[in-house]
C-alpha positions in Angstrom: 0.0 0.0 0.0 1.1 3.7 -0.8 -0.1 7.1 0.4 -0.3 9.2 -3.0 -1.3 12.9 -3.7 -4.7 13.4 -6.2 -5.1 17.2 -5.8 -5.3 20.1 -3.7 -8.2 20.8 -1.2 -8.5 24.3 -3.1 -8.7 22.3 -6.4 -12.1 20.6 -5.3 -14.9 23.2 -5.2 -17.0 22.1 -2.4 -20.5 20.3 -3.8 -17.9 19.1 -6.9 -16.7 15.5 -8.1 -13.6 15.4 -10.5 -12.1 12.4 -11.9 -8.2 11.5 -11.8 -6.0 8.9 -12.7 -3.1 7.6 -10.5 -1.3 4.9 -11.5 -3.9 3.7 -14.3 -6.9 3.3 -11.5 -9.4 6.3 -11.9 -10.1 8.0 -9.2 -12.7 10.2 -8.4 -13.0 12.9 -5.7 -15.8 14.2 -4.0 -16.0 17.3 -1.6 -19.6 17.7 0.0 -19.9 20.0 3.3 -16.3 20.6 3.6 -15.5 16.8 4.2 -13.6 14.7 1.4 -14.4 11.7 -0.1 -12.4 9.3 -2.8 -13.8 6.6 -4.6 -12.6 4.4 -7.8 -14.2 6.3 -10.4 -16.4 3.5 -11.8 -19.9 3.0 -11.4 -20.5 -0.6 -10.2 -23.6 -0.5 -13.2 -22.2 -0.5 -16.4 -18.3 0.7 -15.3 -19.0 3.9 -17.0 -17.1 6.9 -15.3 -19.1 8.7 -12.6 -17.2 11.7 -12.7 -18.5 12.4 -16.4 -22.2 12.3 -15.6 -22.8 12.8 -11.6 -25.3 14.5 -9.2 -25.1 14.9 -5.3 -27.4 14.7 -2.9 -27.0 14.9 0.9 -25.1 12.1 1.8 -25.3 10.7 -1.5 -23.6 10.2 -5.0 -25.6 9.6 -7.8 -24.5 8.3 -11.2 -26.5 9.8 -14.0 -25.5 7.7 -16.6 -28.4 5.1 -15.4 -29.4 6.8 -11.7 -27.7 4.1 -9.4 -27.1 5.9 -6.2 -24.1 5.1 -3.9 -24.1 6.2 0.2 -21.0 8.9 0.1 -19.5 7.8 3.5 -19.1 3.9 2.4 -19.8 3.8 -1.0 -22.2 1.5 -0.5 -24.8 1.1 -3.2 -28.3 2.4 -2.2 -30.1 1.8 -5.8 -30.6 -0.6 -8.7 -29.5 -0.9 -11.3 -25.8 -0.9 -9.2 -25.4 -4.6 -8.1 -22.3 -3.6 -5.7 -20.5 -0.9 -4.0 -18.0 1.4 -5.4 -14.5 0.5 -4.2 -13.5 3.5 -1.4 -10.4 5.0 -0.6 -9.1 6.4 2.8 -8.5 10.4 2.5 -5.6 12.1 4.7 -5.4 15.8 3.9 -1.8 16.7 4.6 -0.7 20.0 6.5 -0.1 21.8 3.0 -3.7 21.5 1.8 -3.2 18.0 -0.2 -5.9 15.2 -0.8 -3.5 12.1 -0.3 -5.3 8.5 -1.1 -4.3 5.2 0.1 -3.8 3.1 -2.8 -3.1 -1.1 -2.9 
C-alpha cells in the first residue's frame, strides 16, 4: 500500500466531483460540506465513469448515466441498477492542503 497525492483541497470546489488517474486506476473525488471523499471512479452498473455524468445529494452520490445511487461515506450502493459498491479510498489531507489517497 502507498499514500499518493490526487489534488489540492482548493482544487475541489466544495459540492464538486472530479475524476483522476493515479497509476492507471481512476479515481474520483468528491468534496460535499467541507468533508472529502475518494472513490474508484467506476460505477459498479455499467463501469462507466461517474465523474463524467454525476449528481449529489445529501449524503449521497448519484450516477446519472443510469441513476444508481451510492451512500458517500461507504460507497455502498443504495439503488438498482448498481449490483455492488463502489471500491472507497481512505483520505488524509496533509498539513499543506493535499488530498492524499491510500492506494493497494
Amino acid at each position: 500500500m502507498k499514500k499518493v497525492r490526487v489534488c489540492n483541497i482548493n482544487d475541489i470546489r466544495d459540492g464538486e466531483a472530479r475524476g483522476f488517474e493515479i497509476d492507471d486506476t481512476p479515481i474520483l473525488i468528491v468534496k460535499q460540506n467541507g468533508k472529502v471523499y475518494a472513490f474508484e471512479d467506476i460505477c459498479s452498473h455499467q463501469h462507466m465513469p461517474i465523474s463524467e455524468n454525476y449528481d449529489l445529494e445529501e449524503g449521497k452520490l448519484i450516477c446519472m448515466w443510469h441513476g444508481a445511487e451510492f451512500e458517500l461515506e461507504t460507497g455502498k450502493n443504495l439503488s438498482l441498477p448498481a449490483p455492488a459498491p463502489i471500491k472507497k479510498f481512505d483520505v488524509e489531507i496533509d498539513e499543506n492542503g493535499n488530498i492524499m489517497i491510500i492506494i493497494e
